[in-house]
C-alpha positions in Angstrom: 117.5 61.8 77.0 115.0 62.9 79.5 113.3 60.3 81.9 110.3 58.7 81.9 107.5 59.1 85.2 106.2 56.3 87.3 103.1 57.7 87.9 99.9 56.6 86.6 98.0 59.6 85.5 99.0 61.4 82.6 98.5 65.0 84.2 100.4 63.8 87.4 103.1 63.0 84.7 103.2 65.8 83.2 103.4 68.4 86.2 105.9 65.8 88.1 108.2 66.6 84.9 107.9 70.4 84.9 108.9 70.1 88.3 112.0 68.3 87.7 113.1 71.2 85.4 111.8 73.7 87.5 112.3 77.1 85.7 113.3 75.7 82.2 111.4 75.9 78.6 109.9 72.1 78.2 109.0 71.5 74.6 105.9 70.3 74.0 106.8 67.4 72.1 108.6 66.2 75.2 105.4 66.5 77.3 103.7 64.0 74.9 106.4 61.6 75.1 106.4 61.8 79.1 102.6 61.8 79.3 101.8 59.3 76.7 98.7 61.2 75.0 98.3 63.8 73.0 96.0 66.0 74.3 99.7 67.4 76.8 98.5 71.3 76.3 94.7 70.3 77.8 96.2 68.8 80.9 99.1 71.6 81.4 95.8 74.5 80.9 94.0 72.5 83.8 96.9 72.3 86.0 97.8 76.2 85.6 93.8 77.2 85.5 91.8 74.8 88.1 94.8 74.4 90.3 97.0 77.4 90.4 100.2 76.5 89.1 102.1 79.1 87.4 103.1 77.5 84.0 104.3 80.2 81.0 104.2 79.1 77.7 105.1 80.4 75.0 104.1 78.7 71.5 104.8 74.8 72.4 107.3 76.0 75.2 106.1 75.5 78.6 107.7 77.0 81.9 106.9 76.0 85.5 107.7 79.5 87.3 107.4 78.4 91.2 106.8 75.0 92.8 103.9 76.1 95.0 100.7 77.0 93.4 98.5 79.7 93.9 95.8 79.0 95.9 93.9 82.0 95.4 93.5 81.1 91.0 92.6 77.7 92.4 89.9 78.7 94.6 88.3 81.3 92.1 88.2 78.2 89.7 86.4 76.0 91.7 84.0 79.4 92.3 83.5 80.3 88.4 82.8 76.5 88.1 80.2 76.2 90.9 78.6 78.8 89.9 78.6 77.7 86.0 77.0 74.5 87.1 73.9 76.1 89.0 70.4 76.3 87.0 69.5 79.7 86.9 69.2 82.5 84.3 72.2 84.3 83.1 71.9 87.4 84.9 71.7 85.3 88.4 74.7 83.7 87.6 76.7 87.1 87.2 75.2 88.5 90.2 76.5 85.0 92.2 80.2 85.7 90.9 80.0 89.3 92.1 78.5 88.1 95.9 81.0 84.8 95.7 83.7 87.2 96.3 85.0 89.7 98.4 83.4 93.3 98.1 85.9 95.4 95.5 87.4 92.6 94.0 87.9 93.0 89.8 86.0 90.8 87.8 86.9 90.3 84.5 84.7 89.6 81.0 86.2 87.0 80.5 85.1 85.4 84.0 81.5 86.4 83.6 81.1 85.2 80.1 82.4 81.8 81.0 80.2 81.5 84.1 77.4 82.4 81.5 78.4 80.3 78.8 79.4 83.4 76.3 75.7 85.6 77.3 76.5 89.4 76.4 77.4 91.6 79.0 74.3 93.5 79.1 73.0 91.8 81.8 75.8 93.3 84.0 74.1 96.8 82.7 70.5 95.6 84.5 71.9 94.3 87.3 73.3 97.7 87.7 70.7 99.7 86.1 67.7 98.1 86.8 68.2 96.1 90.3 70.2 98.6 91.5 73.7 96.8 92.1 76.5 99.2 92.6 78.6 97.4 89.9 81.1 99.9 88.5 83.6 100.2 85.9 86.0 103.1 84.5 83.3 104.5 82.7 80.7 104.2 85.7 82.5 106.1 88.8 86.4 104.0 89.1 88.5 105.3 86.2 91.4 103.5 87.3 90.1 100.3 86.4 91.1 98.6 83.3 88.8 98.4 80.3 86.4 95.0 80.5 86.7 95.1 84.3 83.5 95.3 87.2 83.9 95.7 90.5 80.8 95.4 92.9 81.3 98.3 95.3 79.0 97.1 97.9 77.2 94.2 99.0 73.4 95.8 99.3 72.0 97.1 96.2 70.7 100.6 95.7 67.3 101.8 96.6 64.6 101.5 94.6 63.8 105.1 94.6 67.6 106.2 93.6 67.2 103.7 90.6 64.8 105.9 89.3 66.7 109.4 88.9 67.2 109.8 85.3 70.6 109.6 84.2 71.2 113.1 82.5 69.9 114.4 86.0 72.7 112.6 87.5 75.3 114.2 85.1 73.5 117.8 85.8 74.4 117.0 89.9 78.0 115.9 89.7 78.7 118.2 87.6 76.7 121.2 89.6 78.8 119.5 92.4 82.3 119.3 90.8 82.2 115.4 91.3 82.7 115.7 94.6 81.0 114.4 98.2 79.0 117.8 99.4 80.2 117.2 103.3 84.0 115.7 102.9 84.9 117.1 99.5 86.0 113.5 98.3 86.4 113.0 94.3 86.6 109.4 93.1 90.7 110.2 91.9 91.1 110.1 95.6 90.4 106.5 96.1 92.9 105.0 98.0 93.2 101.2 99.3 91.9 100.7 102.8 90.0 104.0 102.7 86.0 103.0 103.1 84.8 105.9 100.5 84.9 104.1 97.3 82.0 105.8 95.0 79.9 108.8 94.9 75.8 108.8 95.4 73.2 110.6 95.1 71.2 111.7 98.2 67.7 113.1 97.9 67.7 116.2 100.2 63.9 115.9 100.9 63.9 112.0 101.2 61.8 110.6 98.7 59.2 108.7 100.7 58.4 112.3 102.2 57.2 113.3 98.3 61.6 114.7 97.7 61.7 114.5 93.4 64.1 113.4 91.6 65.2 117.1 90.8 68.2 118.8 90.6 67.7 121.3 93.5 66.8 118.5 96.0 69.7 116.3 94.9 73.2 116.6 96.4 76.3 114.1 95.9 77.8 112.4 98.7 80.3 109.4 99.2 79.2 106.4 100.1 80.4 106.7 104.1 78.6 110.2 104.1 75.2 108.8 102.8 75.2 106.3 104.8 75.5 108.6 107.8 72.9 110.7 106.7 70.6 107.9 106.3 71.7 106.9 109.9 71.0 110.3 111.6 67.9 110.3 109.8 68.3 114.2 108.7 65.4 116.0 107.6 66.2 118.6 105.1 67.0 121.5 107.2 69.2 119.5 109.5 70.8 117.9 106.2 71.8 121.4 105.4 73.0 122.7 108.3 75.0 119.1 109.0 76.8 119.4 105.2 77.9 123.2 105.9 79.2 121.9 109.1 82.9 121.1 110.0 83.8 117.7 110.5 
């Protein structure tokens, strides 16, 4: 016969008992006993989802892995459900969740629809397509990432001007370009943690406030770093040329 708890709360009950048999299956039916309500499997969900801990279950089987929680689950909780709370449109709230966390971190579905309350995932799509957020999945420039994840690849959103190149005339330059940045030869396969080239772009040659189109012969691909640069060192088109062709 297992003990009883002298605490007052239910849930503090129920997590003081997992502790006691640290790294053994708990059956359900003993978790009702200990807690004194019903509802056990609610009050083991919030103390593995809002607070961190790591508790497996299988079926009515419960398992508390570690003693120490994870902070990091805990914290992304009290984020999802901040965000959740706030009145705004749906789209807003996506955007909030990719901003809330720190640049190149996987978001989930799952995560987006509940900050939503269950809104499709189009909105993600004008967020990218339409406001010009660099939101990628494996299908739009990281192919290792796991189907039904987004990752926002950097904080400022495209601009307006680069929204507007049609999407087959993007296909027609990476593929011109063999998917790769025109100045450092960097293909997306070559992503590597710490390394600050994470996507490819596409640069207008003649910029586009100087009447550049959105045409294939005035379009190159470059990285992210190398765009940037280019935007830094403010190169015309003849010294974009010369500057591409030129060792590092």
């Amino acid at each position: 016969v297992r003990p009883l708890l002298p605490f007052d709360s239910a849930s503090e009950r129920i997590l003081a008992y997992l502790r006691m048999f640290l790294g053994q299956e708990i059956e359900g039916e003993e978790l009702e006993v200990v807690s004194g309500i019903s509802e056990y499997a609610r009050r083991v969900r919030e103390w593995r989802v809002e607070f961190g801990f790591p508790i497996r279950h299988t079926g009515s089987r419960y398992v508390l892995e570690r003693e120490q929680p994870d902070g990091d689950k805990a914290e992304l909780w009290r984020t999802l459900n901040k965000i959740r709370r706030t009145e705004v449109a749906a789209r807003d709230k996506m955007l909030a969740l990719f901003r809330a966390l720190p640049i190149g971190t996987p978001i989930t579905t799952l995560q987006l629809r509940y900050v939503t309350d269950n809104k499709d995932m189009r909105r993600v799509r004008e967020l990218r397509t339409q406001l010009g957020w660099r939101i990628m999945t494996r299908q739009t420039g990281m192919p290792q990432l796991k189907p039904g994840y987004y990752v926002l690849a950097d904080p400022e959103p495209m601009e307006p001007h680069d929204r507007q190149i049609e999407p087959k005339v993007v296909v027609q330059v990476l593929q011109r370009d063999k998917t790769r940045c025109q100045k450092c030869h960097w293909h997306p396969n070559e992503r590597v943690p710490g390394d600050p080239r994470q996507y490819l772009e596409i640069h207008h040659i003649t910029w586009h406030v100087e009447g550049g189109e959105n045409e294939l012969e005035n379009l190159a691909t470059l990285c992210n770093v190398d765009h940037k640069t280019v935007h830094t060192l403010k190169l015309d088109a003849g010294r974009f040329r010369q500057w591409v062709r030129s060792p590092d």
